[in-house]
C-alpha positions as CSV (number, residue, x, y, z in Angstrom):
1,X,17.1,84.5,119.9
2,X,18.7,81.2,118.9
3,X,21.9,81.0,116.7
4,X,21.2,79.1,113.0
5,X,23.9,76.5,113.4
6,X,27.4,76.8,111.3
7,X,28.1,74.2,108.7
8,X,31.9,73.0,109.5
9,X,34.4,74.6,106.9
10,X,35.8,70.6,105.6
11,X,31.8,70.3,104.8
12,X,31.5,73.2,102.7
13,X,35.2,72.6,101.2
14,X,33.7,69.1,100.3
15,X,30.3,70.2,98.4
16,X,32.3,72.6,96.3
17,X,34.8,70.2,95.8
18,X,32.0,67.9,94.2
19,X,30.0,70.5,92.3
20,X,33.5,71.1,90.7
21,X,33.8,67.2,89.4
22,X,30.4,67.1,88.2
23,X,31.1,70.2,86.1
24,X,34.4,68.4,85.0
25,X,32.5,65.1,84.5
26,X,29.3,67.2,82.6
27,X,32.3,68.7,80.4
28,X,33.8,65.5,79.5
29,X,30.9,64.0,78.7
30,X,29.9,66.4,76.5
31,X,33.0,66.0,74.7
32,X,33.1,62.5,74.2
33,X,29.5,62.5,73.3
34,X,30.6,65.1,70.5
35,X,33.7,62.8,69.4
36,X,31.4,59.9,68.8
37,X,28.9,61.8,66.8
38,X,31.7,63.1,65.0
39,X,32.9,59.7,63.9
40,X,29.6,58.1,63.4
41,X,28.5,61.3,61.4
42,X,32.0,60.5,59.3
43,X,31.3,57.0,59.0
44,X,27.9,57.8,57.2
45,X,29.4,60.0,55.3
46,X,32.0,57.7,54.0
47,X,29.6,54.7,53.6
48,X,27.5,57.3,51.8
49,X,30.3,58.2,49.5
50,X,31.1,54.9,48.5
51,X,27.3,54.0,47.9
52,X,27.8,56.6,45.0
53,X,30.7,55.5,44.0
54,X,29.0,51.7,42.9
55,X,26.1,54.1,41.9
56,X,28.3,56.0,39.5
57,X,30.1,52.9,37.9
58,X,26.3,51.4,38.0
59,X,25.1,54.2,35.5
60,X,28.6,54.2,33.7
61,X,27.7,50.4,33.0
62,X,24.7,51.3,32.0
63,X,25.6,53.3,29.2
64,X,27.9,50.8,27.6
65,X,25.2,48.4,27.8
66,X,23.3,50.3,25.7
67,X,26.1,51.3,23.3
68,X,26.7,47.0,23.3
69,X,23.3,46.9,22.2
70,X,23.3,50.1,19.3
71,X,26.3,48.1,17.7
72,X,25.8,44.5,17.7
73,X,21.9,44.1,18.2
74,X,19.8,43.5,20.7
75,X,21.5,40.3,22.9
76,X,19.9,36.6,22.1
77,X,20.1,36.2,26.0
78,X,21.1,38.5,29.0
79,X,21.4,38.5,32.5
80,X,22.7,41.8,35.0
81,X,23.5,40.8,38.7
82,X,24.7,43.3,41.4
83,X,26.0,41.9,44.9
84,X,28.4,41.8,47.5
85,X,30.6,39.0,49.8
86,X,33.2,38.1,51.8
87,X,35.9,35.7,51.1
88,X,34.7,33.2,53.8
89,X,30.6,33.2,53.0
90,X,30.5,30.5,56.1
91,X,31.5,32.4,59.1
92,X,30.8,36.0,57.1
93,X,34.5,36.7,57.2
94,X,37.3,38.6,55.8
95,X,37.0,42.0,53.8
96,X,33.8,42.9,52.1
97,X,33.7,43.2,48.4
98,X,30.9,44.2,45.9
99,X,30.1,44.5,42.1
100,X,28.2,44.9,39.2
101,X,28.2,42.4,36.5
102,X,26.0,42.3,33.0
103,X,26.4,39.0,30.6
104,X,25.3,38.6,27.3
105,X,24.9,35.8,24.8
106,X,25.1,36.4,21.0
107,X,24.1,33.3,18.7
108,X,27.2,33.4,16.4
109,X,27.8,31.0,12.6
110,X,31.1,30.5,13.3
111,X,34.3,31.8,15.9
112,X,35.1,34.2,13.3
113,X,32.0,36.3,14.1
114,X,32.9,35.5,17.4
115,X,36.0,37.3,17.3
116,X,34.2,39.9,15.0
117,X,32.2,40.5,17.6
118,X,35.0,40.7,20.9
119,X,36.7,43.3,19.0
120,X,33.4,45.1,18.4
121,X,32.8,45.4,21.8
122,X,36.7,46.3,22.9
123,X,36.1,49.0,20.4
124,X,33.0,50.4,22.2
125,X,35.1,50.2,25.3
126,X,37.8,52.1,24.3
127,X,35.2,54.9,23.0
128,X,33.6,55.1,26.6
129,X,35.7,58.8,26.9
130,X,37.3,59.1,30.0
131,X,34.6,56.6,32.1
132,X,37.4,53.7,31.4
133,X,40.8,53.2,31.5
134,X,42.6,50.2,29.9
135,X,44.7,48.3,32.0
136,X,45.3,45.0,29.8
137,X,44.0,45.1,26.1
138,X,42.5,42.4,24.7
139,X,46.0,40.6,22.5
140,X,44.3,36.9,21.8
141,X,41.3,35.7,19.4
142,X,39.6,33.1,19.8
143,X,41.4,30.8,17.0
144,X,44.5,31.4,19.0
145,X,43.1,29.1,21.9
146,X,44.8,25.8,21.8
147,X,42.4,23.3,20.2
148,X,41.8,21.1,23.3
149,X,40.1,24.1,25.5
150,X,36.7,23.4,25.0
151,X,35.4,26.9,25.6
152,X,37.6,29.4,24.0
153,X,38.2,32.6,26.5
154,X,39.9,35.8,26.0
155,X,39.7,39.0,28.2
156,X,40.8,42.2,29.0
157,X,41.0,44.6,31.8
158,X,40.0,48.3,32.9
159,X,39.5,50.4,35.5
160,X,36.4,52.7,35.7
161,X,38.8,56.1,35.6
162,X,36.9,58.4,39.0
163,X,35.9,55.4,41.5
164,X,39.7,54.0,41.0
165,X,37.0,50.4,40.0
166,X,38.8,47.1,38.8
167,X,36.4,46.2,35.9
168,X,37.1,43.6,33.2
169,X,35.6,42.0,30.1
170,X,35.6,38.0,29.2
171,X,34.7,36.6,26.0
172,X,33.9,32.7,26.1
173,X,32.8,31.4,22.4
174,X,30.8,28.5,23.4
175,X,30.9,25.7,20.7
176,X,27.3,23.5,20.2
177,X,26.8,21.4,23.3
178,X,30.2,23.0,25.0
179,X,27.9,24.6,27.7
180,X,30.0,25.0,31.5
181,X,28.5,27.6,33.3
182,X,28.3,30.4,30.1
183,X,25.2,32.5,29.7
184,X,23.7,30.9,26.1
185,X,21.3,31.8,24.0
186,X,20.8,28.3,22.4
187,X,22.7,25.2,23.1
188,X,21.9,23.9,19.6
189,X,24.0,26.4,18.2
190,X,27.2,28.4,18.4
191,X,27.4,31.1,20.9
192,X,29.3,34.0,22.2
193,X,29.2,34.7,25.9
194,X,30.1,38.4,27.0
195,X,30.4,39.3,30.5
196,X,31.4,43.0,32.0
197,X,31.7,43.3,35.6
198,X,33.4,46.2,38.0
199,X,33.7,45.7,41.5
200,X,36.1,46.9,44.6
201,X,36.3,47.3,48.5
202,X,33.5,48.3,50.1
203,X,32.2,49.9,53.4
204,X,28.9,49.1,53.4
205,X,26.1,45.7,52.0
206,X,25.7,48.2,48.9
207,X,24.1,45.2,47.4
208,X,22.3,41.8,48.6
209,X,24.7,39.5,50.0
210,X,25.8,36.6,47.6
211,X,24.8,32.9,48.3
């Protein structure tokens, strides 16, 4: 009867020795697998949060648009743009930045409605509850301007209160013909130009990407 041959000890000392690193290696690959989807899982979370956080100061926008509207009228002209960039839109460098702006353009007799109308709209602000806090109140009028500025401007700054948002509100009265960028109604006549805007840091395009 034949003898089934012995495997040498250093062979047997060797397979274990292997089963062992694959178990080690199975292990730690497990683990760092785990790590990443921990991170990525937390990177979607925070690029979630902040989503909601543009989407929060979105509706809170919203809502003084329409409280704009109840006071002073409907707007003669009105535009609402929400976007995003970087501070070098060449190379796509540099930290990302997004926010939501509304303009409006009120056909005005005279700069006294003008300012009439500013102060309406600081009021509104300031009656938004808790959704804004002021940073810098508006202090100038209009008339206060030197003459030589073409286009009048006064503004003032907030913050919208949870989402920690730099917002702000510029007022350019826009004499007949004076038109330099301004949203107007009607360059045949006087005009006011009211633009709201908040935007921050961001984590994610939230927006489309500005030209």
């Amino acid at each position: 009867m034949k003898k089934t041959p012995q495997k040498p000890a250093n062979i047997n000392k060797i397979q274990k020795n292997r089963k062992v690193i694959w178990k080690i290696m199975a292990v730690l690959f497990i683990l760092i697998l785990g790590v990443l989807i921990y991170y990525v899982a937390k990177d979607e979370g925070g690029v979630e949060k902040d989503r909601q956080r543009f989407k929060s100061v979105e509706a809170k926008l919203s809502v003084l648009a329409s409280s704009i509207e109840a006071k002073l009228g409907k707007p003669d002209a009105a535009e609402s743009r929400n976007s995003c960039g970087r501070a070098n839109l060449k190379s796509s460098k540099g930290p990302l930045t997004c926010s939501i702006s509304h303009e409006y353009a009120y056909i005005v007799t005279n700069i006294d409605e003008a300012d009439a109308l500013a102060s309406s709209v600081e009021e509104i602000m300031r009656n938004q509850g808790n959704k804004f806090m002021v940073i810098k109140p508006l202090k100038k009028s209009f008339k206060q301007i030197p003459g030589n500025i073409s286009v009048p401007e006064i503004d003032s700054d907030y913050v919208a209160s949870e989402e920690d948002m730099r917002c702000g509100l510029t007022y350019d009265y826009v004499p007949v013909g004076a038109f330099f960028g301004n949203l107007i109604a009607d360059s045949s006549k006087e005009n006011i130009s009211i633009s709201i805007g908040c935007g921050g840091a961001a984590k994610a395009e939230h927006y489309p990407m500005r030209d």
